[in-house]
C-alpha positions as CSV (number, residue, x, y, z in Angstrom):
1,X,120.2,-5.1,13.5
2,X,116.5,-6.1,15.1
3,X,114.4,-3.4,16.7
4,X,114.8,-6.3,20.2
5,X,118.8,-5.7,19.8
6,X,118.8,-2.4,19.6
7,X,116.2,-1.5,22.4
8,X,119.0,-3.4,24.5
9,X,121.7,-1.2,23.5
10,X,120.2,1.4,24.1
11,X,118.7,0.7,27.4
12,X,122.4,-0.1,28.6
13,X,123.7,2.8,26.9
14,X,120.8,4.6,28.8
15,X,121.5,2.9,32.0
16,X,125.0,3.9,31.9
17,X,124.6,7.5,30.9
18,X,122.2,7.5,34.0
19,X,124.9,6.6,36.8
20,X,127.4,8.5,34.9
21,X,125.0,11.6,35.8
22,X,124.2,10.5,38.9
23,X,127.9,10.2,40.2
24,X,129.2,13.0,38.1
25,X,126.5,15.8,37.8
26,X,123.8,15.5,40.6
27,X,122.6,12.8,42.7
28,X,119.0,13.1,41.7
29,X,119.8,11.5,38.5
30,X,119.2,8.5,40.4
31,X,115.8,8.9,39.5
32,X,115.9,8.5,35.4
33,X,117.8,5.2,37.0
34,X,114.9,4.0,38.6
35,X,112.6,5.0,35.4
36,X,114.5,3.5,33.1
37,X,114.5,-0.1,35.1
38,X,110.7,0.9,36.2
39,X,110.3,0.8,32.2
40,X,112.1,-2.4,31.6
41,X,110.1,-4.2,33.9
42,X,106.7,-2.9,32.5
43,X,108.0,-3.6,29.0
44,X,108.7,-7.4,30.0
45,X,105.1,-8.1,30.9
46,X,103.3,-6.0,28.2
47,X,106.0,-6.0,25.2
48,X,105.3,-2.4,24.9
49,X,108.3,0.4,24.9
50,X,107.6,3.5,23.4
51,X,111.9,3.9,22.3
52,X,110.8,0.8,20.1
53,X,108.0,2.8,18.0
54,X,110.5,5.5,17.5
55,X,113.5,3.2,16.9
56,X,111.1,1.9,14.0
57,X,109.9,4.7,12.5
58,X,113.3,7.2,12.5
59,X,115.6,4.4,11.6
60,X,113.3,2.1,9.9
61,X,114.3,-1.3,12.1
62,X,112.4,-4.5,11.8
63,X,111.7,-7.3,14.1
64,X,113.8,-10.6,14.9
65,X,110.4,-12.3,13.3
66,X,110.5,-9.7,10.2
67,X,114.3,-10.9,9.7
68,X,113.7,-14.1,9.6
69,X,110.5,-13.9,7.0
70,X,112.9,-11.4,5.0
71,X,115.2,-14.7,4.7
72,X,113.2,-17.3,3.6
């Protein structure tokens, strides 16, 4: 798995953890909501997300462009 797919897991995952909280545990959890999605818009213009540095380091996860060199 890329270090791109698993970002999007996890910021679904993340997403969905977030309403689950917000509906089930306190209405203020709206908030990490509205960070997470304040984070995926900054990360579309700069290509920088800190979960991505951590994803590569702890679980050693390449690139979609390291995959494909790793192939050929």
């Amino acid at each position: 798995m890329s270090v791109e797919r698993a970002l999007t897991a996890f910021a679904g995952f993340m997403v969905l953890l977030s309403v689950f909280l917000t509906i089930y545990v306190n209405e203020y959890f709206i908030l990490f909501t509205a960070f997470i999605g304040a984070n995926l818009f900054q990360q579309s213009f700069t290509g920088f997300c800190p979960a991505t540095l951590v994803m590569r380091k702890l679980f050693g996860l390449k690139t979609e462009k390291e995959l494909a060199r790793q192939k050929h």
